[in-house]
Each structure stands twice: as structure tokens, then as C-alpha cells.
N, C-alpha and C positions, 0 to 999 in steps of 0.2 A: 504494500500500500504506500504509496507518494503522498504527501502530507505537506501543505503549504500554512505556513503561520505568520500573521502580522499581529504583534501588540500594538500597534497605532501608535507608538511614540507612548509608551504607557509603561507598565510594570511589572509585564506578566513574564518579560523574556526567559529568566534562566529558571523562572520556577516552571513554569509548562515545558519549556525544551527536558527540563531532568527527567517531570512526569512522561513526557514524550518515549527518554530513552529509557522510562525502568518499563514500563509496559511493552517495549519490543520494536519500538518504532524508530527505524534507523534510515527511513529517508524520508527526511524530512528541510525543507527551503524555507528560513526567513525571510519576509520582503524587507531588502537590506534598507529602504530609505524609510522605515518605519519599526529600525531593531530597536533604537534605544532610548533610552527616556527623553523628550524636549514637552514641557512644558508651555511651548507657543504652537503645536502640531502641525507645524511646518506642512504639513502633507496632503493636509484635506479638515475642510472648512469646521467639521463634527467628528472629532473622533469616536463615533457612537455605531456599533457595529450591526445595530436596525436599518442604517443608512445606507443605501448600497453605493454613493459615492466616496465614502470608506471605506470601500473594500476594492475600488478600483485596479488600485498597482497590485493586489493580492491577487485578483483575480487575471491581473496582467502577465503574472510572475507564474500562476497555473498553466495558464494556455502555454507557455513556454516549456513547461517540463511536465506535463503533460500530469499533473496533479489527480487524484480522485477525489481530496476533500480542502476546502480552503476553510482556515479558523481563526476566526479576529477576537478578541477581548479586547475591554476597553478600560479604558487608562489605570481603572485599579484593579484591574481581572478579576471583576468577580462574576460580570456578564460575558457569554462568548458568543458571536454570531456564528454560523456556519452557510454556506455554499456547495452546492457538487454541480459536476457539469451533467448536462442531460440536453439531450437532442440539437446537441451545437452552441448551447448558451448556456451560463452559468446560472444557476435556480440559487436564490437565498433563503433558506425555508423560516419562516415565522418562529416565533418564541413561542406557539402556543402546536406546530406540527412536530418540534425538533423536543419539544415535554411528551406529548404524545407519542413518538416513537422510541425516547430512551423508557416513557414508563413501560410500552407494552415489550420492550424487550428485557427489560430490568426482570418484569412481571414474569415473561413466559422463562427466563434461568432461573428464576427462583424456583418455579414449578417444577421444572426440570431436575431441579436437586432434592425437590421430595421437600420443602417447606409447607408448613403449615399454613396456606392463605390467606387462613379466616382472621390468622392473629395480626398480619403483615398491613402495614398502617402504609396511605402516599396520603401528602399533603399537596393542595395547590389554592389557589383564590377562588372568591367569588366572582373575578370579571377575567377567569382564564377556563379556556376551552370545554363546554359541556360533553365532547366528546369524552373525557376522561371521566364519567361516570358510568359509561358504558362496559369503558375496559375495565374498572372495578368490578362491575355483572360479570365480565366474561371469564376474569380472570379468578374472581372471589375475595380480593382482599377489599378493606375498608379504606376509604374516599373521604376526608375531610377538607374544607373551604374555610380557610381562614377572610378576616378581612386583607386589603390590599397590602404589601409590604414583606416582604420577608422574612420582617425578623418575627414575623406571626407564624411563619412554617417552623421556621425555626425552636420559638415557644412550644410547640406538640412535640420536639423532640424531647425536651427537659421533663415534660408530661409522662413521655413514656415513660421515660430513665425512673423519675419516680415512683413508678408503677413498677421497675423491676422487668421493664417491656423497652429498652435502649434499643435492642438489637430486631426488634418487629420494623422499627423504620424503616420503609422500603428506598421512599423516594420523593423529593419534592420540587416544583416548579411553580414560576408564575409565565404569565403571557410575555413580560417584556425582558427576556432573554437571560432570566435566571433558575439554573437548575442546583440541585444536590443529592448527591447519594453517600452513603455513610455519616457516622454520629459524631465526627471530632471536628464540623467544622457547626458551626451553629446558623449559618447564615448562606446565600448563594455564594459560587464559587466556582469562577472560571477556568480553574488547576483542573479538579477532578473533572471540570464538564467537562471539557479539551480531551481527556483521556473517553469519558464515557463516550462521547463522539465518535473518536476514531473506532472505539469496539465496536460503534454501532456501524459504522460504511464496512469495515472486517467482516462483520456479520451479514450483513447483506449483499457486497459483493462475492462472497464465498456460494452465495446464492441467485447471482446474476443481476442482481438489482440495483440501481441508485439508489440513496435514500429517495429521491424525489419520486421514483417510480414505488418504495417501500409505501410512502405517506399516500399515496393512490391507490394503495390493497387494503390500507385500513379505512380507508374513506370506502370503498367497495366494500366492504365487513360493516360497517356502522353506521354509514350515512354520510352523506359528503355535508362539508361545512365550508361557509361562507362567512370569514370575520372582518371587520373594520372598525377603529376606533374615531369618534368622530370628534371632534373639538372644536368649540364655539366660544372666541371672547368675548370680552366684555370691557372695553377698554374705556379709558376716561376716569374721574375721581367719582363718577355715579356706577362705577362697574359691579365692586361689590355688594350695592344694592340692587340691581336688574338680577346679577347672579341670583342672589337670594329670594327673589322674586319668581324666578323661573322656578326655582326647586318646592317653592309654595303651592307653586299653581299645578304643580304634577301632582303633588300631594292630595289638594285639594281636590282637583278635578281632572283625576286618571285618564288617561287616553282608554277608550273601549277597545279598538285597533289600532295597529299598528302595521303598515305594508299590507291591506288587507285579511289579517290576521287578528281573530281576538285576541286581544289579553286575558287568560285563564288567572290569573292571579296577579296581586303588587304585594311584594315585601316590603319593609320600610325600617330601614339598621337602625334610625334616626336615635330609637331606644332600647338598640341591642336586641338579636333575633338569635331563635336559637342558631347551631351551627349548623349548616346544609351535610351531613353523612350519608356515604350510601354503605352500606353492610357493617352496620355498628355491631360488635361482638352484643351480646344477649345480656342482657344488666348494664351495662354501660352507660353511665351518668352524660346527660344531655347535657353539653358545652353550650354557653352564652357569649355569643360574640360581642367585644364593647361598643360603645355606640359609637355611633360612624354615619354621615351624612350619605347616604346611599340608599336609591330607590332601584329594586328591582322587578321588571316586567316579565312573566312568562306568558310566551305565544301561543296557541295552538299548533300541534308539529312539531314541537321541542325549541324553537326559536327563544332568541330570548335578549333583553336589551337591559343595560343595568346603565345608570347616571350618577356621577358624582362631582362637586366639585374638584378642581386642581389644589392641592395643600400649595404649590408655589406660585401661579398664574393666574389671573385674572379671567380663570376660565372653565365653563362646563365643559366635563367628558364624557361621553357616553360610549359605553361597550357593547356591540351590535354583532348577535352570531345568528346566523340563518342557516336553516337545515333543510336539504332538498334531498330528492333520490337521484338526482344529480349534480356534477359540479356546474352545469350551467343552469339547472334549474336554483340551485343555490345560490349561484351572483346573481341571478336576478329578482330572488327574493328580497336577497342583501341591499338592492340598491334601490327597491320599494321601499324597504323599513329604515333603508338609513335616510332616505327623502322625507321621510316623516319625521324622523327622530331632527331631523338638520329644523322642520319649520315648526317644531314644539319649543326647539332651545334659542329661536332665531326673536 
């Protein structure tokens, strides 16, 4: 396997190259004008590996030696993007398809080794991929949704530990490109992803597949999905009143549809809801998530759109994922409900 890696002018160098070589990975290409630390990121405008004009000269540096997998962390590594080529172009896969295929592979080796499922805990948010409540059904273990942040996934590891259950922790991710497997780091963490990455392109090119072509057999197994984050400011010294404003008027007066979709149900974290689980062991004390300004819609069809203000910006976000039995019947559900969701926060 060929492995190309850019830290962005960031931090990740010599710790991800070590993890690199103790797991077996011996060709491996730096993008050299983005090895070492600068602080002004000479390179490119965002050093933020969501961005795919950050991954440019990685991607540059792939097509030259003919890479299988390209992996960028950002400036403190604890997030990593990843890339594979597929049908002549390099695919960026999302933060919330690249959690989805280390869980259901994390999932199906643990099975493999004869673990106990039912005890095996993955953490992820309330505004990251509903898909992974399915692979909890399929797989058997328990599925909890913290609020947004990580260090909330992280909290359920210290939970177990107390419980004397350290070692059930499977696996945890959020949508914006933070994964972790194992219990000594408490927080996401772009060392160990970087490694669980490359097992995963290992693993499925052993099987002929790209990751990109991988995330297309499980969207074929569960449902194809369609997500967009939407973001709407509020700019000016009357901003965080209109914000507030917006997030009243949902409260007060729910949308019935949404993309021509009912709304089957609204959560409202406002005053702390229980925790969203899917296969809680039998006894199991129901978790209270703290309060948190977030309103969640579910669609008819599994659809589903969650809103929250921004803790740093002057701006609502909404989390918009659309379920079709196709991937094009799914963008275009996506681009119903996120036209709706744009003239509710507009």
C-alpha cells in the first residue's frame, strides 16, 4: 500500500510517520512543502482538511507516485481528512462516511474475534450520520449520541472505566472529521485515525475495492444518504437577536414539513433530553444529556434535520441528512429539505 501524508504545516509529522512505520507501512511520501510546522501556512488559505483546496499538492504528490490513500491532519492532529482515487479523480470522503466505514469494520473484527457485542459501546453525536444506528442493529452493539463536541464521546469512556467496562469501548466519531478507537486517549485523535485509515484501504483493497467504492456497498446494505450542513448568518450588532429569534419561532411554531416530508416528531435539548441509544444492555440507567440549545426534527423515511446555534459565529447551523433508496433519489430529497430549512432560518 502507497500512503501519501501532508500535516498542513501543522504537528502531526513525526508522531503519525512513527505510527505509520510500527503498523507496517513502509511507503509512505510526505508532501514536502507542507512537512513542517509554519504557523503562517504558507500553502493554502485553510489548513482544515474538510477543505479540499488543502489537500491540493497532496493530492498533487498522489497522482505522481501513484498513491492509494492520501491523509491530511490538521495543524494539531487530532482531525484527519482522507482521499482515495477512484474513476480518474480523487474522492474526499466526508467525516461522517470515513466514521461509518472504520465503525462497521472496527465492528465486523471484533465479531470476528468472538466479542461479546451486546457489551461493546461506539459513541458518536446527535448531528453525525443516522446511518450508524443501523450498523448498531446489524452489528449488535450499543449506539450512544452525545451532545456536539468530543470531549462528550470522550466523557462515556470515563463512564465505562467506572463501571469496570474501559475495555467494551469500541469506537467513537463525530461528523467533522474526528475519530477514536482505544481508551488512553480521551479525546479525537488524528495519530491513531491515520493508522485506522490505512487498515481500512488494507482491508478493502485486499478485497478489490476503494474505500469510495467500500462507502457504496454500505449505502447499498442501509440506505443511501444524503448530508449537508447548512449555515445562515446573522451579521450586524442586531444579529444575536434575529438569531434568537429564529430559534423561538421553531420552537414555537414547528414546521409540519419539511422537503415535503412530515415531521414525525421535535426534540428540544433546550432542557436536557434523555440520551438517543440504540441497544442499551437491559437495566441500564437512562443518560440525561445537559442542556444545549438544539432543536431536532425527525422526517418520515428516517430523514432528519437538527439546528443549533454556532458557540463562535454569529450564526445558525443546521444539520440536514436525507434518506433515499437511492443516491440520486437522496440529493434530491437533500436539496428539497435543505431549501426549506435555508427559508425557515432566512
Amino acid at each position: 500500500m502507497r500512503v501519501v501524508y501532508t500535516p498542513l504545516n501543522g504537528t502531526g509529522l513525526e508522531t503519525v510517520s512513527r505510527a505509520l512505520e510500527g503498523i507496517g507501512v513502509t511507503d509512505a511520501h510526505v508532501v514536502p512543502e507542507q512537512a513542517e510546522p509554519d504557523g503562517d501556512f504558507p500553502t493554502c488559505p485553510k489548513p482544515n482538511p474538510e477543505e479540499p483546496a488543502a489537500l491540493e499538492l497532496g493530492v498533487a504528490l498522489g497522482e505522481r507516485v501513484g498513491a492509494d490513500v492520501l491523509l491530511a491532519t490538521d495543524p494539531d492532529a487530532d482531525r484527519v481528512g482522507v482521499a482515495v482515487p477512484h474513476g480518474g479523480e480523487w474522492k474526499l470522503l466526508t467525516g461522517n462516511e470515513l466514521g461509518l466505514l472504520l465503525l462497521d469494520f472496527l465492528a465486523t473484527r471484533a465479531v470476528g474475534a468472538g466479542s461479546n457485542m451486546s457489551h461493546r459501546v461506539a459513541v458518536t453525536t446527535i448531528v453525525s450520520a443516522p446511518m450508524a444506528d443501523d450498523l448498531a442493529r446489524a452489528h449488535g452493539f450499543e449506539l450512544r449520541r452525545t451532545l456536539t463536541g468530543f470531549k462528550f464521546c470522550g466523557e462515556q469512556i470515563g463512564i465505562l472505566e467506572g463501571q469496570g467496562r474501559e475495555s467494551d469501548f469500541l469506537f467513537g466519531f463525530e461528523e467533522s472529521y474526528g475519530y477514536l478507537a482505544g481508551t488512553y486517549v480521551r479525546d479525537k485523535d488524528a495519530v491513531v485515525s491515520c493508522t485506522l485509515a490505512c487498515e481500512l484501504v488494507a482491508h478493502w483493497k485486499g478485497r478489490g475495492l476503494d474505500l469510495w467504492e467500500a462507502m457504496q456497498q454500505l449505502y447499498d446494505r442501509y440506505g443511501h444518504w444524503g448530508n449537508e450542513q447548512v449555515s445562515v448568518a446573522y451579521e450586524g450588532v442586531d444579529g444575536p437577536e434575529r438569531m434568537a429569534a429564529v430559534l423561538t419561532s421553531l420552537r414555537e411554531n414547528s414546521p409540519s414539513e419539511l422537503g415535503g416530508l412530515a415531521v414525525e416528531s421535535v426534540t428540544d435539548y433546550a432542557d436536557g433530553a434523555p440520551m438517543p441509544v440504540v441497544n442499551p444492555l437491559p437495566g441500564e440507567p437512562v443518560q440525561t444529556l445537559p442542556p444545549s440549545n438544539v432543536l431536532e426534527f425527525r422526517l418520515a423515511g428516517g430523514s432528519r434535520v437538527l439546528v443549533r446555534p454556532s458557540g463562535t459565529e454569529p450564526k445558525v447551523k443546521a444539520y440536514v441528512f436525507a434518506k433515499g433508496d437511492t443516491q440520486d433519489e437522496a440529493q434530491e430529497l437533500l436539496d428539497a429539505i435543505v431549501s426549506d430549512v435555508r427559508g425557515l432560518l432566512s
